[in-house]
N, C-alpha and C positions, 0 to 999 in steps of 0.2 A: 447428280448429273453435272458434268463439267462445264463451263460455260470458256468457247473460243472466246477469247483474249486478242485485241487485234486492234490496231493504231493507224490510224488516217489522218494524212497531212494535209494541208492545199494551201496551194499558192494562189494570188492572183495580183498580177501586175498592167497598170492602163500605161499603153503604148501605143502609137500608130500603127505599125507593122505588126499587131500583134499575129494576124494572119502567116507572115513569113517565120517570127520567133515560131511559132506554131508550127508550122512543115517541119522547123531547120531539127527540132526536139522528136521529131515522129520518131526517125529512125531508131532511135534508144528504144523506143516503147513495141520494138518485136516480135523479143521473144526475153523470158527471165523466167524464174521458178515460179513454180506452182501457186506459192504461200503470197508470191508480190503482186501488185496491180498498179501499171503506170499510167494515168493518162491525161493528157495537154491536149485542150481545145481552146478557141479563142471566139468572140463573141464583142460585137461594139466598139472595137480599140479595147480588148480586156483578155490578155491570154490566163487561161485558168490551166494548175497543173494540182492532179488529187494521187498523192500515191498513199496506197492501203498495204499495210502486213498484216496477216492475220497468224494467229496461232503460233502468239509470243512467248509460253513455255517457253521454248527453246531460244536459250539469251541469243543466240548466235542471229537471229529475226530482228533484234533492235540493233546488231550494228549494219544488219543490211538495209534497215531504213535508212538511217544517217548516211550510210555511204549514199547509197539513190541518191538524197538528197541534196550533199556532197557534187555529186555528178553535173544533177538537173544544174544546179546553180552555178556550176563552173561553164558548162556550156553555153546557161540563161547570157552569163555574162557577155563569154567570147561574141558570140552571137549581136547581143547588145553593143559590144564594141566594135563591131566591122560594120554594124550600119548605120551610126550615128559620126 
C-alpha cells in the first residue's frame, strides 16, 4: 500500500490587526485545486496561516506549495505595509 505523501506548512505571526491581516488574505483562500488546502485564521493578536499539499508524487505539488507560499507572504507583506 502506498502511503499519500503530503506537506504542511504554518505560519504564525503576533500583530494587533491580526483580525484585519486575516480578512485582507481570505479572499485567496476560495477556490484552488483539489490536492491544496489554504487557511488563515487569527486568534489573540496571532494570525495563523496552515497550507497543506497532499499527494507529492507529482513534483509539479512542491512548486505549488512554494508558490502559495510565495503568494501568502507577498500579500502578508503588502497588507503589513499599508497598515503600519
Amino acid at each position: 500500500m502506498k502511503r499519500n505523501k503530503s506537506c504542511n506548512v504554518k505560519i504564525t505571526i503576533r500583530h494587533q490587526d491580526s483580525v484585519h491581516i486575516a480578512r485582507s488574505l481570505a479572499p485567496d483562500n476560495i477556490s484552488g485545486p483539489n490536492f491544496l488546502r489554504i487557511r488563515c485564521w487569527y486568534f489573540d493578536e496571532k494570525l495563523f496561516c496552515n497550507v497543506c499539499v497532499e499527494n507529492l508524487e507529482n513534483p509539479k505539488r512542491i512548486l505549488s506549495i512554494k508558490n502559495t507560499l510565495n503568494d501568502i507572504l507577498i500579500n502578508l507583506k503588502a497588507v503589513l505595509d499599508s497598515i503600519t
